[in-house]
mmCIF file of the N, C-alpha and C atoms, coordinates in Angstrom:
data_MODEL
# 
_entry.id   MODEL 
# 
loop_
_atom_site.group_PDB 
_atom_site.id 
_atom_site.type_symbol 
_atom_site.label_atom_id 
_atom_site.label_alt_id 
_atom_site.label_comp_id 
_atom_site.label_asym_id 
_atom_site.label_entity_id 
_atom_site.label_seq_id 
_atom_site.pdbx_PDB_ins_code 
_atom_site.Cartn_x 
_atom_site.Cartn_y 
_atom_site.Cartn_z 
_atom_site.occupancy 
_atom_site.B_iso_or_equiv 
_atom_site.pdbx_formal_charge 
_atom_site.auth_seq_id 
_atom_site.auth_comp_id 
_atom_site.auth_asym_id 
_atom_site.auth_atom_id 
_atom_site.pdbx_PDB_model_num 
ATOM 1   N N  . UNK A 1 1  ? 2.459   24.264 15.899 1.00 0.00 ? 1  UNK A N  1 
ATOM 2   C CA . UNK A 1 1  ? 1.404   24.232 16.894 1.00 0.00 ? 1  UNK A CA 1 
ATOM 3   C C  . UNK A 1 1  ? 1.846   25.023 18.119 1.00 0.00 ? 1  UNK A C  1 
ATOM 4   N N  . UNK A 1 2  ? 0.736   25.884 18.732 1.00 0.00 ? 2  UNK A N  1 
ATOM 5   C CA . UNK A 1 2  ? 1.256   26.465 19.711 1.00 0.00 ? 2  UNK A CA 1 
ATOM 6   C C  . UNK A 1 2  ? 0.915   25.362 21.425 1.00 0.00 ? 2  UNK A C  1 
ATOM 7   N N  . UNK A 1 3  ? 2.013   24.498 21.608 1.00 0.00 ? 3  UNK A N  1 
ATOM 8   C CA . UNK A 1 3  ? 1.763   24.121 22.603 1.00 0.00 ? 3  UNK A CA 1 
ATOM 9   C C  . UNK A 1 3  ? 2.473   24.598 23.533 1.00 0.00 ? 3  UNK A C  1 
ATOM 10  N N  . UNK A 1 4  ? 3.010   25.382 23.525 1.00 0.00 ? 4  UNK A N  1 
ATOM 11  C CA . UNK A 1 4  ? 3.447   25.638 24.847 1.00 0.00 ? 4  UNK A CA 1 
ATOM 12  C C  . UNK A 1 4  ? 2.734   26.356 25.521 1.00 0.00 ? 4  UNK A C  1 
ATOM 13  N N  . UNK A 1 5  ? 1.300   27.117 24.593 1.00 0.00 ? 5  UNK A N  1 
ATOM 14  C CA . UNK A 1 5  ? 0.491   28.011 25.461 1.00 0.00 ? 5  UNK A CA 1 
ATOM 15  C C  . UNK A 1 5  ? -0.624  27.178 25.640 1.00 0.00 ? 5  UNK A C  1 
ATOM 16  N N  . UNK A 1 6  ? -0.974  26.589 25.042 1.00 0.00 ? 6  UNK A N  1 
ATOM 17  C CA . UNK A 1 6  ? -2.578  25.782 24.787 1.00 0.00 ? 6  UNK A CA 1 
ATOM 18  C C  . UNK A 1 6  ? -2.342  24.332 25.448 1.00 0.00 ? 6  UNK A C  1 
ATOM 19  N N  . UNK A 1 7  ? -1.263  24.201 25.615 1.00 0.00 ? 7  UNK A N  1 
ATOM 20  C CA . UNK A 1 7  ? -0.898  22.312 26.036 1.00 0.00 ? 7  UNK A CA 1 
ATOM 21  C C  . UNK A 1 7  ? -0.873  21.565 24.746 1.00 0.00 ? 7  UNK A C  1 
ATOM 22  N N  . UNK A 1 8  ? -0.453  20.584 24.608 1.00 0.00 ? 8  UNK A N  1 
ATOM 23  C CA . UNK A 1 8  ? -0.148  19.453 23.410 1.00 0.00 ? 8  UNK A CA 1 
ATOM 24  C C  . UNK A 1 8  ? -2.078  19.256 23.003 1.00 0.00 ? 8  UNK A C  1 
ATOM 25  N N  . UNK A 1 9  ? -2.485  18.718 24.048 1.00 0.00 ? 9  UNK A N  1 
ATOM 26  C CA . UNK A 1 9  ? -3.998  17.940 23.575 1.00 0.00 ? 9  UNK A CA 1 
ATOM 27  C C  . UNK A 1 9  ? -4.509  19.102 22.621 1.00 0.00 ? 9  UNK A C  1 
ATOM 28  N N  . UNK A 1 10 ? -4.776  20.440 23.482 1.00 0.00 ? 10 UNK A N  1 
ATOM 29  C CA . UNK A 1 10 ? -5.485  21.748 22.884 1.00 0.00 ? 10 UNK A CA 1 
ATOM 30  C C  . UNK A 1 10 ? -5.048  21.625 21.737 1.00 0.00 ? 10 UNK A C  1 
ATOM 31  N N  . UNK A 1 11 ? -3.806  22.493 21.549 1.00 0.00 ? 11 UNK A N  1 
ATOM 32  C CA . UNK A 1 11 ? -3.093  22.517 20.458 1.00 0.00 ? 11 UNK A CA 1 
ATOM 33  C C  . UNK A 1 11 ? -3.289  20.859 19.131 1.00 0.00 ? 11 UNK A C  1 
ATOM 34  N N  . UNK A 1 12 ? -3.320  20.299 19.349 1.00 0.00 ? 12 UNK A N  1 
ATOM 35  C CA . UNK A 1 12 ? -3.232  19.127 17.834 1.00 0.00 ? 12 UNK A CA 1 
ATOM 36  C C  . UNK A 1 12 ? -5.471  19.356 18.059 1.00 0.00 ? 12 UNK A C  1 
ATOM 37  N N  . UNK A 1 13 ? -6.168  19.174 19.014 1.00 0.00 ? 13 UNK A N  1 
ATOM 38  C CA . UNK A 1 13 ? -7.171  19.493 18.726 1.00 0.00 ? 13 UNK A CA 1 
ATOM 39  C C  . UNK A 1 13 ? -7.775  20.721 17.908 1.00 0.00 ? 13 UNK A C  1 
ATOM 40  N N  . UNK A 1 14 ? -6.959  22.015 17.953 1.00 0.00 ? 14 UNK A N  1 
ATOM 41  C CA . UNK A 1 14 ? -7.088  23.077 17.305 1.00 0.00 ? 14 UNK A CA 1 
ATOM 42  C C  . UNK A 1 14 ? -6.884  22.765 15.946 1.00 0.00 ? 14 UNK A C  1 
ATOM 43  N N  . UNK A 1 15 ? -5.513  21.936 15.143 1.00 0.00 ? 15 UNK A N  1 
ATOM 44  C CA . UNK A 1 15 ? -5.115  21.774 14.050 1.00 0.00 ? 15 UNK A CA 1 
ATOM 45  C C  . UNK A 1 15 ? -6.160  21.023 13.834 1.00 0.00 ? 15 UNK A C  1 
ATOM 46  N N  . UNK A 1 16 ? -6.700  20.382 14.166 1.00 0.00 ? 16 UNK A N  1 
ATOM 47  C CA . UNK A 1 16 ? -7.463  19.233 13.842 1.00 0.00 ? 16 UNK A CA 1 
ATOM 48  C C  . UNK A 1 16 ? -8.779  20.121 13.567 1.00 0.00 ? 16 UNK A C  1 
ATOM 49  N N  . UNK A 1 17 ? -9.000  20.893 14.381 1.00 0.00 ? 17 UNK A N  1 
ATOM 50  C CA . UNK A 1 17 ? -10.178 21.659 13.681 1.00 0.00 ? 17 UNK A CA 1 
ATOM 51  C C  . UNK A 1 17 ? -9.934  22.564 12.281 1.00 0.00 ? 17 UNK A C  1 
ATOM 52  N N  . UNK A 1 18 ? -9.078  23.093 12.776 1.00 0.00 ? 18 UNK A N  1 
ATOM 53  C CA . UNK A 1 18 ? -8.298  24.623 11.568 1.00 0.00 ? 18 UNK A CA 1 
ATOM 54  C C  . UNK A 1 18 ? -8.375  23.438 10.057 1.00 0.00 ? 18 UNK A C  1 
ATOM 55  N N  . UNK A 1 19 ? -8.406  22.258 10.086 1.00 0.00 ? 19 UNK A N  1 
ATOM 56  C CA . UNK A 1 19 ? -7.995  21.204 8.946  1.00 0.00 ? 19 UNK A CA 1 
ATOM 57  C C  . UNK A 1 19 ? -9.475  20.898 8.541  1.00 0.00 ? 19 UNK A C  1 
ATOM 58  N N  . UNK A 1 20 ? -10.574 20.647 9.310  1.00 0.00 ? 20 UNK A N  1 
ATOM 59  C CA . UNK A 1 20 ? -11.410 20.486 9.654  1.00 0.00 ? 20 UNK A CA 1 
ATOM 60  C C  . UNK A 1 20 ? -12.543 21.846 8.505  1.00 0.00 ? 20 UNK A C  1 
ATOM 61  N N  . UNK A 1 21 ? -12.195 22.607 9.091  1.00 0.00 ? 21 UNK A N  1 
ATOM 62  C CA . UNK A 1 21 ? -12.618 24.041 8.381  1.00 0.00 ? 21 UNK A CA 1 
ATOM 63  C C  . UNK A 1 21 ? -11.723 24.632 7.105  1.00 0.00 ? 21 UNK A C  1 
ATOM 64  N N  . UNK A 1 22 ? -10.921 24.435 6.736  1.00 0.00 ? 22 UNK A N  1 
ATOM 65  C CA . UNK A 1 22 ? -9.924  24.657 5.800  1.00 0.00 ? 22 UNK A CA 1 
ATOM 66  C C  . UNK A 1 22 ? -10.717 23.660 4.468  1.00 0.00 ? 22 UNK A C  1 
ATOM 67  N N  . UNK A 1 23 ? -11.294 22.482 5.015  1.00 0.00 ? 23 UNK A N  1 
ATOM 68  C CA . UNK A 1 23 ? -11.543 22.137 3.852  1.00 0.00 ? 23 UNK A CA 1 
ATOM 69  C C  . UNK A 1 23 ? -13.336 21.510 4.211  1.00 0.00 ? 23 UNK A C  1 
ATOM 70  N N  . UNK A 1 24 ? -13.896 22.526 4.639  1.00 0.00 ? 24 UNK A N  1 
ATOM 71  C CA . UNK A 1 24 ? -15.598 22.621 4.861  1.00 0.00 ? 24 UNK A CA 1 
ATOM 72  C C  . UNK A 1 24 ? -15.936 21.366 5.598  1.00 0.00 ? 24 UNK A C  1 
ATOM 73  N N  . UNK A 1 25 ? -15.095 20.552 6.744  1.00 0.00 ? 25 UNK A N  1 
ATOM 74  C CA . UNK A 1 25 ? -15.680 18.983 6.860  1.00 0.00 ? 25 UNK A CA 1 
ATOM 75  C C  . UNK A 1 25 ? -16.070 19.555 8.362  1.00 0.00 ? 25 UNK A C  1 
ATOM 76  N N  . UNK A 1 26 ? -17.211 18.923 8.618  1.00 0.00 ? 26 UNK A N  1 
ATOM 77  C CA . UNK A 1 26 ? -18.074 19.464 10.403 1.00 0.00 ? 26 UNK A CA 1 
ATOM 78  C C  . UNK A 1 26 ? -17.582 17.975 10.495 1.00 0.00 ? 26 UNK A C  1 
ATOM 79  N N  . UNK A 1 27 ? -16.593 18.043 12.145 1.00 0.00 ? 27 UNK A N  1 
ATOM 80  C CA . UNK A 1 27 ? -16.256 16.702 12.568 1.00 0.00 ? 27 UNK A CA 1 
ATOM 81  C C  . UNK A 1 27 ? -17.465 17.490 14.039 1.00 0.00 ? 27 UNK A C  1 
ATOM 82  N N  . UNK A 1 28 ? -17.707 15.744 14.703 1.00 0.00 ? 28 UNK A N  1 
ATOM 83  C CA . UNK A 1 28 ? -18.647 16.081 15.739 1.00 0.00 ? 28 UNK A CA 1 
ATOM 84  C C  . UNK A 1 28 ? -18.000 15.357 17.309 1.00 0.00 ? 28 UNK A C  1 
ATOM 85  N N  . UNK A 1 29 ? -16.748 14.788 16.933 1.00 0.00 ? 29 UNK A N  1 
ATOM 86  C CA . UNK A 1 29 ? -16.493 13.821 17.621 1.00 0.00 ? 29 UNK A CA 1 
ATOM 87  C C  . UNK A 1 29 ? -15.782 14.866 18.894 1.00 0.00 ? 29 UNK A C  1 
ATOM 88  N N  . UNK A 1 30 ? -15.505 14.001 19.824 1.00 0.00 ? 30 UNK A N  1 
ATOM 89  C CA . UNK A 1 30 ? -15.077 14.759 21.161 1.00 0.00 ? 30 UNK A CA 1 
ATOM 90  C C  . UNK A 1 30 ? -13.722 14.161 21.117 1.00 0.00 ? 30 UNK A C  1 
ATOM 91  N N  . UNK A 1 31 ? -13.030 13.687 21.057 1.00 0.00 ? 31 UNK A N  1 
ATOM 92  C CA . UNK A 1 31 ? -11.657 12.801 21.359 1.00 0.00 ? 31 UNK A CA 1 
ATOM 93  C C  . UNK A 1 31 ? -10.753 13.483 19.834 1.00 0.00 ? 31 UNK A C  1 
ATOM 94  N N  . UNK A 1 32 ? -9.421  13.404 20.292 1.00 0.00 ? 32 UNK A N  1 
ATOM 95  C CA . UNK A 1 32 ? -8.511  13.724 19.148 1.00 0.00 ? 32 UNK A CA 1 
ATOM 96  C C  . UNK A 1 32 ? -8.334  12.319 17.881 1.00 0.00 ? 32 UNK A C  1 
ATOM 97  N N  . UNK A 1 33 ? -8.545  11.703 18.637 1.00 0.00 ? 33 UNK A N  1 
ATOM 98  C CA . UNK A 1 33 ? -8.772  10.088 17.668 1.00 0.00 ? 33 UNK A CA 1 
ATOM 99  C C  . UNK A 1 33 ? -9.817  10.145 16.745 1.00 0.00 ? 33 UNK A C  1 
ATOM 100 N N  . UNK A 1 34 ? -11.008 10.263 17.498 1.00 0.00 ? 34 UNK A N  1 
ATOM 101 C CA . UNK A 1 34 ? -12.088 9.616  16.931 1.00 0.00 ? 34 UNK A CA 1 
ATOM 102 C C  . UNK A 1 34 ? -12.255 11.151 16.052 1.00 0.00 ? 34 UNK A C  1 
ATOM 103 N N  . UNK A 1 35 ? -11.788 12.306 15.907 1.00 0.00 ? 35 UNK A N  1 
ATOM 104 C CA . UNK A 1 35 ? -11.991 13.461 15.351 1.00 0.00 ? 35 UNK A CA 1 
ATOM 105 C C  . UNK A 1 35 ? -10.783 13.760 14.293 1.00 0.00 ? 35 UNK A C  1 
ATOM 106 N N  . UNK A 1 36 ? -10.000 12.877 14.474 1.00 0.00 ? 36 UNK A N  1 
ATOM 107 C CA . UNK A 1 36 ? -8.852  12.635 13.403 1.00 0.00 ? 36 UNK A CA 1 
ATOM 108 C C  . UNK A 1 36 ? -9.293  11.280 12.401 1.00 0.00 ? 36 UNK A C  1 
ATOM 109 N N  . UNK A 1 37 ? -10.280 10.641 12.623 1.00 0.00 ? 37 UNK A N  1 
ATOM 110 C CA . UNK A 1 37 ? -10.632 9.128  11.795 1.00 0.00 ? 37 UNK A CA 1 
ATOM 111 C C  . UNK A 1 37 ? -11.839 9.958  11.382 1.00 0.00 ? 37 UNK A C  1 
ATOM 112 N N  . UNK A 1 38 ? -12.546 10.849 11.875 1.00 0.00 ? 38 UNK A N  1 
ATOM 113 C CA . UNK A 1 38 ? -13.283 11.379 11.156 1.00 0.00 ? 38 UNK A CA 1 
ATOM 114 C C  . UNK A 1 38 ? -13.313 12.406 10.368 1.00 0.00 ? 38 UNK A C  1 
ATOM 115 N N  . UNK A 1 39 ? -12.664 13.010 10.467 1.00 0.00 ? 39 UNK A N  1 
ATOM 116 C CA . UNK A 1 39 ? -12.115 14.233 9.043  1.00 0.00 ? 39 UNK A CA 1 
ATOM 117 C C  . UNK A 1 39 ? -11.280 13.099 8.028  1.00 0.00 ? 39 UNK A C  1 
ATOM 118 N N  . UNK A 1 40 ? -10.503 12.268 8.076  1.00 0.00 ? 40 UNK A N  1 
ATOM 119 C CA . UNK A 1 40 ? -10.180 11.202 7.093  1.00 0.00 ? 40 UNK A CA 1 
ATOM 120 C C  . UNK A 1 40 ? -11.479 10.598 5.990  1.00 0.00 ? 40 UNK A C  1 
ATOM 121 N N  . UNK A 1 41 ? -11.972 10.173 6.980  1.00 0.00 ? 41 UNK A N  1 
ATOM 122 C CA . UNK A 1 41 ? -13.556 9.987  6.259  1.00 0.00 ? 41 UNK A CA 1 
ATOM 123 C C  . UNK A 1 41 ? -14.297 10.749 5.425  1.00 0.00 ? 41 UNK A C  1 
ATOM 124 N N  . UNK A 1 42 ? -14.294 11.956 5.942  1.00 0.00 ? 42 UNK A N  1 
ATOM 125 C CA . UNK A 1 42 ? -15.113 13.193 5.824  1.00 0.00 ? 42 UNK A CA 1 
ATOM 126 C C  . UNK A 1 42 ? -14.794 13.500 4.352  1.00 0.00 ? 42 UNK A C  1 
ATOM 127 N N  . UNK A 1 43 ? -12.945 13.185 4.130  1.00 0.00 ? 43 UNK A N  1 
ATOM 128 C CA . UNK A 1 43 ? -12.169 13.810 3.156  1.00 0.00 ? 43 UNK A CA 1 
ATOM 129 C C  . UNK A 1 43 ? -12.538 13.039 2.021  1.00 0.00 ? 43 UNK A C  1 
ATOM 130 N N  . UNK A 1 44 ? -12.585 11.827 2.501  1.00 0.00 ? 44 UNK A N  1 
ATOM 131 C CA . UNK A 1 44 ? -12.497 10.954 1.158  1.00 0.00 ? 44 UNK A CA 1 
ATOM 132 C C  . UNK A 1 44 ? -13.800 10.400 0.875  1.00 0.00 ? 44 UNK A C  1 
ATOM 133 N N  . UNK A 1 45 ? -15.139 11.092 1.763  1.00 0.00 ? 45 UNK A N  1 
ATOM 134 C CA . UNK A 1 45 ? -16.362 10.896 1.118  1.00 0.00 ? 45 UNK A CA 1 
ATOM 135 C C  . UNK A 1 45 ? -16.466 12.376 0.062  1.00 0.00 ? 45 UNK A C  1 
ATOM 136 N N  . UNK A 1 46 ? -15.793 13.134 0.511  1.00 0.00 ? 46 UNK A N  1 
ATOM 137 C CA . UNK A 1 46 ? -16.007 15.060 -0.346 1.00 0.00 ? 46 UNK A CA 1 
ATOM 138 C C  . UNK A 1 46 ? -15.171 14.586 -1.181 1.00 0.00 ? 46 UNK A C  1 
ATOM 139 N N  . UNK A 1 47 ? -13.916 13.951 -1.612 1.00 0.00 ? 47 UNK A N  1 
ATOM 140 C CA . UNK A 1 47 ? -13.059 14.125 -2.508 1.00 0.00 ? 47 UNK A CA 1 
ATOM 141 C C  . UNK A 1 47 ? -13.681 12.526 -3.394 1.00 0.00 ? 47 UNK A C  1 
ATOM 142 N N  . UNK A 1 48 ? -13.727 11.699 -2.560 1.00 0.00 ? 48 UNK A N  1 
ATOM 143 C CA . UNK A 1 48 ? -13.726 10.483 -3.832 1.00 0.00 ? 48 UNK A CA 1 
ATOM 144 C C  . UNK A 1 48 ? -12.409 10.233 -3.966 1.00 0.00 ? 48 UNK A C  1 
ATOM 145 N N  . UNK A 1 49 ? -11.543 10.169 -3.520 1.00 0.00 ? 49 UNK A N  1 
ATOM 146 C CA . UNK A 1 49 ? -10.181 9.848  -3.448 1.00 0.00 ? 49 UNK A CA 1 
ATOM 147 C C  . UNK A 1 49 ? -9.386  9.112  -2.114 1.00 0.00 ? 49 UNK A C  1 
ATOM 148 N N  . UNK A 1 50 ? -8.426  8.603  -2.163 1.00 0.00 ? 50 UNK A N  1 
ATOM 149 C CA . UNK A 1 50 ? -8.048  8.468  -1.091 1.00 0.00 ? 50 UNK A CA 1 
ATOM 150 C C  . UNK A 1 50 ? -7.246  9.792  -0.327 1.00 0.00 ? 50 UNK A C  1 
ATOM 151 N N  . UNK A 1 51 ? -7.254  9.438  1.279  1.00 0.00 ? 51 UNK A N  1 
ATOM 152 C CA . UNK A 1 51 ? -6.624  10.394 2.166  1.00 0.00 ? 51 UNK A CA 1 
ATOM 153 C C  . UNK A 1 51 ? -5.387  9.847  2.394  1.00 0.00 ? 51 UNK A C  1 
ATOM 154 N N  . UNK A 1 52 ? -4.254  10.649 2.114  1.00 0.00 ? 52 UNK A N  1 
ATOM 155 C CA . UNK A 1 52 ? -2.982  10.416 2.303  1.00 0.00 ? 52 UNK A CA 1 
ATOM 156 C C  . UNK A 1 52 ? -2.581  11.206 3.388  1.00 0.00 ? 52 UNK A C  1 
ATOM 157 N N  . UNK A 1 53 ? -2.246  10.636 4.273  1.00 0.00 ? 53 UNK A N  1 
ATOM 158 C CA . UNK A 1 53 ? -1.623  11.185 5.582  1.00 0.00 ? 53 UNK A CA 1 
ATOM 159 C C  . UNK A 1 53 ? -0.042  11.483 5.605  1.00 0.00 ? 53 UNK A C  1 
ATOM 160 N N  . UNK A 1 54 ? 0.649   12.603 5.204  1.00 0.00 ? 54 UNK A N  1 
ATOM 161 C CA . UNK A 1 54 ? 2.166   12.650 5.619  1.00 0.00 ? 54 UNK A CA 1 
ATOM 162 C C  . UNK A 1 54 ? 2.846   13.265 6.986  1.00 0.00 ? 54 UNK A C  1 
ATOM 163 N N  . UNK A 1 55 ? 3.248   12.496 7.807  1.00 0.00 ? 55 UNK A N  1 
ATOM 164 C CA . UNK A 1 55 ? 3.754   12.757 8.836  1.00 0.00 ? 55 UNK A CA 1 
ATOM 165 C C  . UNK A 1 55 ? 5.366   13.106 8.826  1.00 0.00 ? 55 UNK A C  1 
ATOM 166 N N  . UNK A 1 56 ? 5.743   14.469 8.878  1.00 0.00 ? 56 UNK A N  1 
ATOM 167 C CA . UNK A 1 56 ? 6.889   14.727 8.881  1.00 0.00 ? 56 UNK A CA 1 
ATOM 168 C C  . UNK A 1 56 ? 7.350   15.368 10.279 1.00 0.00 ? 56 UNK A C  1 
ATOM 169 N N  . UNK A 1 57 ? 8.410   14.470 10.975 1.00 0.00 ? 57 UNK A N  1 
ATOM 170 C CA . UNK A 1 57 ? 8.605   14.659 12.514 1.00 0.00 ? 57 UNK A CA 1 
ATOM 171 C C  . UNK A 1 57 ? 7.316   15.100 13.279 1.00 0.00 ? 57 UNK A C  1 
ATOM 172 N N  . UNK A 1 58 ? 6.559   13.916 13.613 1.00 0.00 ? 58 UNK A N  1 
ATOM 173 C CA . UNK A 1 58 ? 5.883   13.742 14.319 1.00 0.00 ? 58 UNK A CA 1 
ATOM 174 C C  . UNK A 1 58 ? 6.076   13.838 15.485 1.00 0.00 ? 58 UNK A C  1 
ATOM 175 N N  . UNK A 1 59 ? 6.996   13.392 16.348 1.00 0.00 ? 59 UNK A N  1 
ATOM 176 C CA . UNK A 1 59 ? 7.683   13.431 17.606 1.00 0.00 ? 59 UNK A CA 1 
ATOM 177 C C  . UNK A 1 59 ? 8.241   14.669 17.865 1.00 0.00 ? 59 UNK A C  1 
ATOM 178 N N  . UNK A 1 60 ? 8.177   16.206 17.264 1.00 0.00 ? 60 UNK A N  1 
ATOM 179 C CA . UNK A 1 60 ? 9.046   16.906 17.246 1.00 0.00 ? 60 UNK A CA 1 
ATOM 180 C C  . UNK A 1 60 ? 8.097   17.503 18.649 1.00 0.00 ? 60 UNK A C  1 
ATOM 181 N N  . UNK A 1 61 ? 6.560   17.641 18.128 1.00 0.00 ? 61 UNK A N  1 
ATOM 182 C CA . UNK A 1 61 ? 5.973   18.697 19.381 1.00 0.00 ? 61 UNK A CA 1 
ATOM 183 C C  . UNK A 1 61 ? 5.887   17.559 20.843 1.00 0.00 ? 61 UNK A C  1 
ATOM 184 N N  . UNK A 1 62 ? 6.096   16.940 20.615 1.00 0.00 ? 62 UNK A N  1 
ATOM 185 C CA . UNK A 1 62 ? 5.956   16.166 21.588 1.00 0.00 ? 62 UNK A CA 1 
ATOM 186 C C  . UNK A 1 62 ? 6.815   16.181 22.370 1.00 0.00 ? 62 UNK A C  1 
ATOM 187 N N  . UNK A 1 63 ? 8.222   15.604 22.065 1.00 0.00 ? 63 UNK A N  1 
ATOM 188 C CA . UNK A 1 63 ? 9.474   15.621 22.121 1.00 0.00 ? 63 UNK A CA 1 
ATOM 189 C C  . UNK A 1 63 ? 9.428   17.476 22.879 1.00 0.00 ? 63 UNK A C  1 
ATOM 190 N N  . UNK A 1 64 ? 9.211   18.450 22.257 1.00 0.00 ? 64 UNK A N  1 
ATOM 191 C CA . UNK A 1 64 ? 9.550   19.598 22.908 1.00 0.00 ? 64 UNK A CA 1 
ATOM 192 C C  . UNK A 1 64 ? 8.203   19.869 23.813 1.00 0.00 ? 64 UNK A C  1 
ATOM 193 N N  . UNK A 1 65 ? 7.230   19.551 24.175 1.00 0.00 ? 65 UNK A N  1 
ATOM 194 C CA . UNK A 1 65 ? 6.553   19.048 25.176 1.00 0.00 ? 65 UNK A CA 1 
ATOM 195 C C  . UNK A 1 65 ? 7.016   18.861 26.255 1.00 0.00 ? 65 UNK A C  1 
ATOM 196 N N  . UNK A 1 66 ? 7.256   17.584 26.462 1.00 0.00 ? 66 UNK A N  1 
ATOM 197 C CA . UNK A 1 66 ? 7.947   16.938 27.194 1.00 0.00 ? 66 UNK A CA 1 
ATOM 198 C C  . UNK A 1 66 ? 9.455   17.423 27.860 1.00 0.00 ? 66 UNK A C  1 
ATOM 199 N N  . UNK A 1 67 ? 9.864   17.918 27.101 1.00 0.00 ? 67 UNK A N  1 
ATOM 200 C CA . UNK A 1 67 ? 11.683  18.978 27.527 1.00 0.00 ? 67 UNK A CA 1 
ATOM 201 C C  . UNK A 1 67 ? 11.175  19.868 28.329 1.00 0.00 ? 67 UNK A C  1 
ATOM 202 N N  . UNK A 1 68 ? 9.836   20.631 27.985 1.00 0.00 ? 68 UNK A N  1 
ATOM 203 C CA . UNK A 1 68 ? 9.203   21.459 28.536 1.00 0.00 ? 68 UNK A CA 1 
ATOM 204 C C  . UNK A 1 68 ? 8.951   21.544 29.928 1.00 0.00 ? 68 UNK A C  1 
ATOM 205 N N  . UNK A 1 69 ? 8.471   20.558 29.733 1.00 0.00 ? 69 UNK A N  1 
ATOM 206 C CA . UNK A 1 69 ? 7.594   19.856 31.400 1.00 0.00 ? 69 UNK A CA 1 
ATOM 207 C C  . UNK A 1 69 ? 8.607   19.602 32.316 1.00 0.00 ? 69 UNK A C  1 
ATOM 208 N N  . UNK A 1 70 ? 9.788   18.749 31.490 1.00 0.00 ? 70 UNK A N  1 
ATOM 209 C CA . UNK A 1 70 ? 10.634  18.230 32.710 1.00 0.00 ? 70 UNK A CA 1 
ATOM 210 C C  . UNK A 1 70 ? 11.402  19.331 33.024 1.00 0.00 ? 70 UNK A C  1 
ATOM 211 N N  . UNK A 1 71 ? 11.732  21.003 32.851 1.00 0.00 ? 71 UNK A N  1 
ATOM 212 C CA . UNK A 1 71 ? 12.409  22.209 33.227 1.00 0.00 ? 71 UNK A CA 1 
ATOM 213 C C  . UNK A 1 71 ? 11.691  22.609 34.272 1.00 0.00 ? 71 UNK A C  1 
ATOM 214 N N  . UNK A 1 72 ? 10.185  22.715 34.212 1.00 0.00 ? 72 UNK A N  1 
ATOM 215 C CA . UNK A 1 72 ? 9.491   22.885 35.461 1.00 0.00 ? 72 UNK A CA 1 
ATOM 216 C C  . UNK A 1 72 ? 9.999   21.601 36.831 1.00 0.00 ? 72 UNK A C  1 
# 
């Protein structure tokens, strides 16, 4: 994710769209939450399957976020 140019929110909102369009789902929601519970939905009304979420270092953009901020 590019947060160091877009900010953290932008940036996971962008993925969240790019994920969004990658697999044809129109989310409508305004919030990164309620637009992340709804592409979940979205997935497993188009697929008929369940949505498996894998989070691998989650804390990483954050974590370098934050290192970020506190150099300023």
């Amino acid at each position: 994710m590019d947060f160091r140019n877009q900010g953290l929110q932008q940036a996971i909102d962008n993925s969240l769209n790019n994920q969004a369009k990658l697999y044809d789902v129109k989310t409508f929601s305004q919030t990164i939450s309620a637009k992340f519970e709804e592409l979940i939905i979205e997935l497993h009304k188009q697929y008929k399957r369940q949505v498996v979420i894998l989070v691998d270092e989650y804390d990483k953009p954050i974590t370098d976020y934050l290192e970020q901020k506190n150099k300023k």
